[in-house]
C-alpha positions in Angstrom: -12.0 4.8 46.4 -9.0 6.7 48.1 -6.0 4.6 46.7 -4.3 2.4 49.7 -0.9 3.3 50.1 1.8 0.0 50.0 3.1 -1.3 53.2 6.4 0.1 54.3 9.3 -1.1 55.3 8.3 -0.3 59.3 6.8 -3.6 60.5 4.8 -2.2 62.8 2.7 -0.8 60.9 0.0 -1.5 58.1 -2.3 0.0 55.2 -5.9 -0.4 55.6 -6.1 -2.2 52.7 -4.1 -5.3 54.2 -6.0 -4.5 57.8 -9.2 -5.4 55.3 -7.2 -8.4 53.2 -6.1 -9.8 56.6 -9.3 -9.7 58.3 -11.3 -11.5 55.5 -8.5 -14.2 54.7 -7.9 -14.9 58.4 -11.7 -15.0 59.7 -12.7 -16.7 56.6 -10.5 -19.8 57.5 -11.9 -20.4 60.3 -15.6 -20.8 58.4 -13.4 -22.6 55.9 -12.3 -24.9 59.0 -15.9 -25.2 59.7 -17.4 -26.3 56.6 -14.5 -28.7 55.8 -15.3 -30.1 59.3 -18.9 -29.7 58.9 -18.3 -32.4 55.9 -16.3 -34.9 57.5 -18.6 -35.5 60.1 -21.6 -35.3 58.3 -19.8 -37.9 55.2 -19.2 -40.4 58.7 -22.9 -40.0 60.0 -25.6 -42.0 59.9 -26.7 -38.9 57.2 -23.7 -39.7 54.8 -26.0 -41.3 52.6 -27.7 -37.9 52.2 -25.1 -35.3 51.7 -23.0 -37.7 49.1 -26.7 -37.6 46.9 -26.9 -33.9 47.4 -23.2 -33.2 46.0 -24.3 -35.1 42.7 -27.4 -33.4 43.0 -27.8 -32.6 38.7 -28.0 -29.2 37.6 -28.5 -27.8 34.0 -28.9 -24.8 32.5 -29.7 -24.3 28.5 -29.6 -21.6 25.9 -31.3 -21.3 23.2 -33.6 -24.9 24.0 -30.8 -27.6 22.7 -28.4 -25.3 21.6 -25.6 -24.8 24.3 -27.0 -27.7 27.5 -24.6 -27.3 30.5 -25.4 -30.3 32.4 -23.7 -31.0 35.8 -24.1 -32.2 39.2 -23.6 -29.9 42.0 -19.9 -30.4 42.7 -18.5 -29.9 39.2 -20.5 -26.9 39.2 -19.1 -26.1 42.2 -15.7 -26.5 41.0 -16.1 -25.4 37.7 -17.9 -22.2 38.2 -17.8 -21.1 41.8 -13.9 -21.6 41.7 -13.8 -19.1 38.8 -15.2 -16.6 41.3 -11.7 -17.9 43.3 -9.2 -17.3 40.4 -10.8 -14.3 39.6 -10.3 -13.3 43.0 -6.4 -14.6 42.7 -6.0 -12.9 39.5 -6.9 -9.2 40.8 -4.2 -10.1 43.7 -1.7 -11.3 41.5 -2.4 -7.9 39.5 -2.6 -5.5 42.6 1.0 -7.4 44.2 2.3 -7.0 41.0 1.9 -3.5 40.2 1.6 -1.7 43.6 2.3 -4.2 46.2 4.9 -6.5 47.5 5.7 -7.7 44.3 6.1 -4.1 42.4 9.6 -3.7 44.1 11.3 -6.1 42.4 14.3 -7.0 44.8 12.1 -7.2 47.6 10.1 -9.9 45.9 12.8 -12.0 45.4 12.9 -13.2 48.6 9.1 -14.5 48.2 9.4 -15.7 44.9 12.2 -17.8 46.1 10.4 -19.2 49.0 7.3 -20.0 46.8 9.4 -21.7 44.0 11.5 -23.8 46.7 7.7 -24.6 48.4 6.6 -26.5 44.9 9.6 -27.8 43.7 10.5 -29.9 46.6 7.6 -31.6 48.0 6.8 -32.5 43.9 9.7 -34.2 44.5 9.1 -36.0 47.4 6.1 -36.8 46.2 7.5 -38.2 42.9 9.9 -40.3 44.7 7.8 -41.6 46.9 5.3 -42.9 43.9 8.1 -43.5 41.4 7.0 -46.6 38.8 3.3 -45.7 39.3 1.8 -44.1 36.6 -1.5 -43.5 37.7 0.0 -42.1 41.0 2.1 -39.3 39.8 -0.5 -38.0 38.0 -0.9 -36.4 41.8 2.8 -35.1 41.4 1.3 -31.4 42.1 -1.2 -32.0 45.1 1.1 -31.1 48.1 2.5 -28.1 46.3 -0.2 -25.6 47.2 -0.5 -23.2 50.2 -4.3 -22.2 51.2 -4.2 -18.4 52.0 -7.6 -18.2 54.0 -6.3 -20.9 56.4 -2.7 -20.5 56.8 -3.9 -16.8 57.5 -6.7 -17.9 60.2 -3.8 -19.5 61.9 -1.8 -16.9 62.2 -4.9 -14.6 63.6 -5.5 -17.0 66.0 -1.6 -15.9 67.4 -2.2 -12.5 67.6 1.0 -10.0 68.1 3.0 -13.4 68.3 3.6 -12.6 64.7 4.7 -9.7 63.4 3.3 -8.4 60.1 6.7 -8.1 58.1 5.9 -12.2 58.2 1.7 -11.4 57.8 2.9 -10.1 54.0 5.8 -12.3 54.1 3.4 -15.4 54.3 0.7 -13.9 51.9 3.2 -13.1 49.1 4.5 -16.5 49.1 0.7 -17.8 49.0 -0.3 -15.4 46.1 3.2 -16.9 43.9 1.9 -20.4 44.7 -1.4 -19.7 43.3 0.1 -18.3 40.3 2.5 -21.6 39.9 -1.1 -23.8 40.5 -2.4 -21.4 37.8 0.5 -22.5 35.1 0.4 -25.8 36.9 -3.2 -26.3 35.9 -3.0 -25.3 32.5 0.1 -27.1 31.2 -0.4 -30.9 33.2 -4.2 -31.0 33.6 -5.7 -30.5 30.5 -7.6 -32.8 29.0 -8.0 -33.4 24.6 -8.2 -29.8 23.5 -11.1 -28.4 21.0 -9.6 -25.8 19.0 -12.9 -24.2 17.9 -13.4 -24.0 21.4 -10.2 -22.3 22.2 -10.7 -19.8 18.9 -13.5 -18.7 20.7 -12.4 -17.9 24.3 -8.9 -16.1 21.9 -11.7 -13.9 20.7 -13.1 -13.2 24.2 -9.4 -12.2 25.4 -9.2 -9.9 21.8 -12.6 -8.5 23.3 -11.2 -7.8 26.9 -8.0 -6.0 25.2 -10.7 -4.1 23.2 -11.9 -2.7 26.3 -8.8 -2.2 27.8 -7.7 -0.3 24.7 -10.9 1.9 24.6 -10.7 2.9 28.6 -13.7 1.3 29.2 -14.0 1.5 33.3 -17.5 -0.5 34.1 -16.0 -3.8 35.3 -19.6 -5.6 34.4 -18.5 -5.1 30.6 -15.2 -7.2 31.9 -17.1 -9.8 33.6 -19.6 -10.3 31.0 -16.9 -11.2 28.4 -15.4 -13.5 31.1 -18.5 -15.3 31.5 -18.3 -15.7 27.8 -14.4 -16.6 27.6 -15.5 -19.0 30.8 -17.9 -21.4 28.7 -15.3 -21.5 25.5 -12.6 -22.1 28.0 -15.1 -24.6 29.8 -15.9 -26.7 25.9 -12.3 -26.1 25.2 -10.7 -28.8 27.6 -8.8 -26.7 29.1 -9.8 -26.3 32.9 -12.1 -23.0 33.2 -11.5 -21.5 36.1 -7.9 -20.3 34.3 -10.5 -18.0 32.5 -11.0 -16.4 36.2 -7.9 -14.8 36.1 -7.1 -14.1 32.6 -10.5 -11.9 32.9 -8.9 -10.4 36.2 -5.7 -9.5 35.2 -7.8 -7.4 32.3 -9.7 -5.3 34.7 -8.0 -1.7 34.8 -5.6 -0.7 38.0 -6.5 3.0 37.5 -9.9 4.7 36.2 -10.6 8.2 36.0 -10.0 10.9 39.2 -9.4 8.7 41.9 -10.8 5.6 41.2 -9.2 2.0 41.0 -11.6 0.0 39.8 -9.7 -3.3 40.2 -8.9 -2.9 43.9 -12.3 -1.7 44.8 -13.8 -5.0 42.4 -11.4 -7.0 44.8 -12.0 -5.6 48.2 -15.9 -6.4 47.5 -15.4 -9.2 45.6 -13.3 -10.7 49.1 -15.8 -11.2 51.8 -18.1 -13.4 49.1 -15.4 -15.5 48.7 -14.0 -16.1 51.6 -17.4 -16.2 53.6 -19.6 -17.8 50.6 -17.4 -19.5 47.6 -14.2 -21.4 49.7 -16.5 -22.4 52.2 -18.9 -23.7 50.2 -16.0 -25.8 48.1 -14.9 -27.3 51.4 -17.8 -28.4 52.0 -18.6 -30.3 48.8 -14.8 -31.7 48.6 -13.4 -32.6 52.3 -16.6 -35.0 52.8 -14.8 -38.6 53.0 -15.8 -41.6 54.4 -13.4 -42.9 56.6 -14.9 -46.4 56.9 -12.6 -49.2 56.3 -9.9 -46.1 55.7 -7.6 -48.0 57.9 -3.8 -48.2 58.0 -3.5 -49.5 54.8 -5.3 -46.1 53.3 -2.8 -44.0 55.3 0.2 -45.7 54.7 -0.7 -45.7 50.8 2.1 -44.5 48.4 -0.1 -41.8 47.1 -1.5 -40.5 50.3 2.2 -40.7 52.2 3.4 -38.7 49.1 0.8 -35.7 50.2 1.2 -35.7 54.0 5.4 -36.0 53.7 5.2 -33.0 50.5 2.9 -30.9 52.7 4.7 -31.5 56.5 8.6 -31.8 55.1 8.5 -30.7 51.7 7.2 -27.6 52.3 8.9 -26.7 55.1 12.5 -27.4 53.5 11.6 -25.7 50.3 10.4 -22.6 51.8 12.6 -22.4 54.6 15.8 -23.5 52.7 15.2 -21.1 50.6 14.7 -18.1 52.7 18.0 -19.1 54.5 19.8 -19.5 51.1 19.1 -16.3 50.3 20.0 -14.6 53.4 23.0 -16.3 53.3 24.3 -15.5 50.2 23.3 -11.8 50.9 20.4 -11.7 48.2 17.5 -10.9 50.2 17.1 -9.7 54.2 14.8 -11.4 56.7 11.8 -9.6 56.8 11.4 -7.5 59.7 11.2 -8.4 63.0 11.0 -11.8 62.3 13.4 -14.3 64.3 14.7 -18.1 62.3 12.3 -19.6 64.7 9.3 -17.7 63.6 10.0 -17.9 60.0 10.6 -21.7 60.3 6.7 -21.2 62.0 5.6 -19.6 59.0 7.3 -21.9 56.5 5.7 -25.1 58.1 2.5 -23.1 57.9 3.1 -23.1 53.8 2.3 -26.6 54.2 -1.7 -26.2 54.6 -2.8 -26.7 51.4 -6.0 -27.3 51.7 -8.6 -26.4 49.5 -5.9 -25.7 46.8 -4.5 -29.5 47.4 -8.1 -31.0 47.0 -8.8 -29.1 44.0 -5.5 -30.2 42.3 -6.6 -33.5 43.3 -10.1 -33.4 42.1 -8.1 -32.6 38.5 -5.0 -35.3 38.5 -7.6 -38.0 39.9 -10.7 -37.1 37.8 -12.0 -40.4 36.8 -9.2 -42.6 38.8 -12.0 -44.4 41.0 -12.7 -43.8 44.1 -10.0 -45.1 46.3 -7.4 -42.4 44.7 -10.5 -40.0 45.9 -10.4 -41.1 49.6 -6.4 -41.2 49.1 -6.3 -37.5 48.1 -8.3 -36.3 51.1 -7.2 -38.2 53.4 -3.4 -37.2 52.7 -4.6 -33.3 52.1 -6.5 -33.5 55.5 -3.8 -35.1 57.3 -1.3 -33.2 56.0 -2.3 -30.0 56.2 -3.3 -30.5 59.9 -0.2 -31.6 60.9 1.6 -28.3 58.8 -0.9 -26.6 61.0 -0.1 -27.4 64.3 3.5 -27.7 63.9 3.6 -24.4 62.1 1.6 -22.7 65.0 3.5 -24.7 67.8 6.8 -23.0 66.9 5.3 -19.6 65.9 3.3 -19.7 69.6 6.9 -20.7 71.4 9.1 -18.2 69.5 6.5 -15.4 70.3 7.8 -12.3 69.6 11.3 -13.1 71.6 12.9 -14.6 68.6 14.5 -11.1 67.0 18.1 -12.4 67.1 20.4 -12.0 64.3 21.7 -15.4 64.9 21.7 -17.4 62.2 19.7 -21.5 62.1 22.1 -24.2 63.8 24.0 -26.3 60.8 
């Protein structure tokens, strides 16, 4: 593949590569919209019975007859194995932003890094003060922290030139930083007792991927086959194995031989199948709640008041704050084009977390009972419909009018 040249510093314009990123994130939230839609209704019809029996729906697969047995029911494979696929995905991002995109240029990633860090660190805190004294409760600390790419993106389609693309890639770094922090977030607070055979084992699947760095090996199937292998060690280990996604990502080489880049062209087909097939498909085997006898009390519950207030006002001062912060002290510019108004858009945006939220939740709630489960979504729902419409509200009134110097009242 011809290699994409980086965006440049001229707003208006755009590589195909993010014409091709932006096209599958933003259209692929609105299926993602569907199917998490598509759930609720069906989990509050007379067919809920139904669809809750066909998420536990067993599945196993076994090697060698008793040997290795893999036995799960359709939702942990879901979120086990098809949100690999997802952090695979993340991973090759992380890599591609990281060496070529808006991340390579270290000063200009500042002001997203920022922005990211400020968007986890204070709704968690909200959060935590909101559920201080309850054990059990903070285990859900991390929930509101998250930003979903595909649907903060579909949102922003949906606005058209409103937005200019200097805040496109502004939003989209921010996003891929958050992933990275659920990543480490993942791996250091939700893993459960650790099996160090286990881990031995997936060490010697990484040893195996440097091998094939180290030998120039170009055939990405050689890459994923030892991340299959590193997946089930990781998987036995106890540490959560979708983190084996990325590790196996971040292996895959940039550059092959003439012009090829086997990484970015892995990514750009690996994106529609994800977006289209693996995040819709999560949505709709997580969002499904049953909102009967979810009444006031279920809303106004510490833990699910912890989510909607982390997602609507945590991420908006995080990420905003800290985007002003650094303009004001002269560390970073605003990105181009972009008026206060419209960034303050784009930071309440940050807070749709979505199908990152539920899947944190599905971890820090794993065994909690059911009405932390009907807590979690409700609050993630909520929340991240509210971030939504606020978010869009201001980006549609600011339009494309808001390219004043002036700096945010107080």
């Amino acid at each position: 593949m011809q290699a994409d040249k980086d965006t440049g510093s001229d707003a208006g314009r755009t590589t195909p590569a993010w014409l091709r990123f932006f096209e599958h994130e933003s259209s692929g939230g609105l299926v993602l919209g569907a199917a998490a839609l598509a759930a609720l209704l069906l989990s509050n019809s007379p067919w809920a019975p139904h669809y809750f029996a066909w998420i536990q729906l067993p599945g196993e697969v076994r090697i060698g007859g008793d040997a290795l047995v893999l036995a799960k029911p359709l939702l942990v494979w879901v979120n086990d194995l098809w949100m690999a696929v997802f952090f695979f995905l993340v991973g090759l991002e992380i890599k591609r932003e990281w060496t070529q995109g808006e991340l390579a240029d270290r000063r200009q990633a500042l002001l997203p890094m920022v922005a990211a860090l400020g968007g986890m660190a204070v709704p968690a805190l909200i959060y935590a003060a909101i559920n201080r004294g309850d054990a059990v409760a903070l285990r859900g600390w991390a929930i509101p922290t998250a930003t979903d790419i595909a649907f903060a993106l579909g949102v922003l389609s949906l606005l058209g030139r409103r937005v200019p693309i200097s805040l496109k890639v502004f939003l989209t770094a921010v996003a891929i930083i958050d992933d990275l922090g659920a990543i480490i977030v993942i791996a250091l607070f939700y893993t459960e007792q650790l099996s160090l055979t286990m881990l031995a084992g997936a060490v010697v699947g990484i040893l195996a991927l440097a091998a094939l760095r180290a030998a120039r090996v170009e055939r990405v199937e050689a890459y994923v086959f030892v991340g299959l292998v590193i997946w089930l060690f990781v998987l036995k280990s106890g540490v959560h194995a979708t983190l084996a996604g990325v590790v196996t990502a971040l292996a895959i080489p940039t550059r092959g031989s003439g012009d090829r880049r086997p990484a970015l062209e892995l990514e750009n087909g690996l994106h529609p199948w994800v977006a289209f097939g693996v995040l819709p498909c999560f949505a709709f085997v997580n969002a499904g709640v049953s909102l009967q006898g979810a009444g006031v009390a279920a809303l106004a519950a510490p833990v699910t008041l912890g989510i909607v207030l982390g997602l609507v006002v945590g991420k908006f001062l995080g990420v905003f704050g800290s985007v002003w912060l650094m303009v004001q002290l002269g560390l970073a510019r605003r990105p181009a084009q972009a008026g206060w108004t419209q960034i303050a858009g784009v930071a309440a945006l940050c807070g749709v977390g979505f199908t990152m939220s539920l899947f944190i939740g599905t971890l820090g709630f794993e065994g909690q009972g059911p009405s932390y489960d009907v807590q979690v979504k409700l609050g993630v729902l909520c929340g991240s419909l509210i971030a939504g419409l606020v978010g869009s509200t201001m980006l549609w009134l600011a339009g494309r009018a808001d390219n004043s110097p002036a700096e945010p009242p107080g």
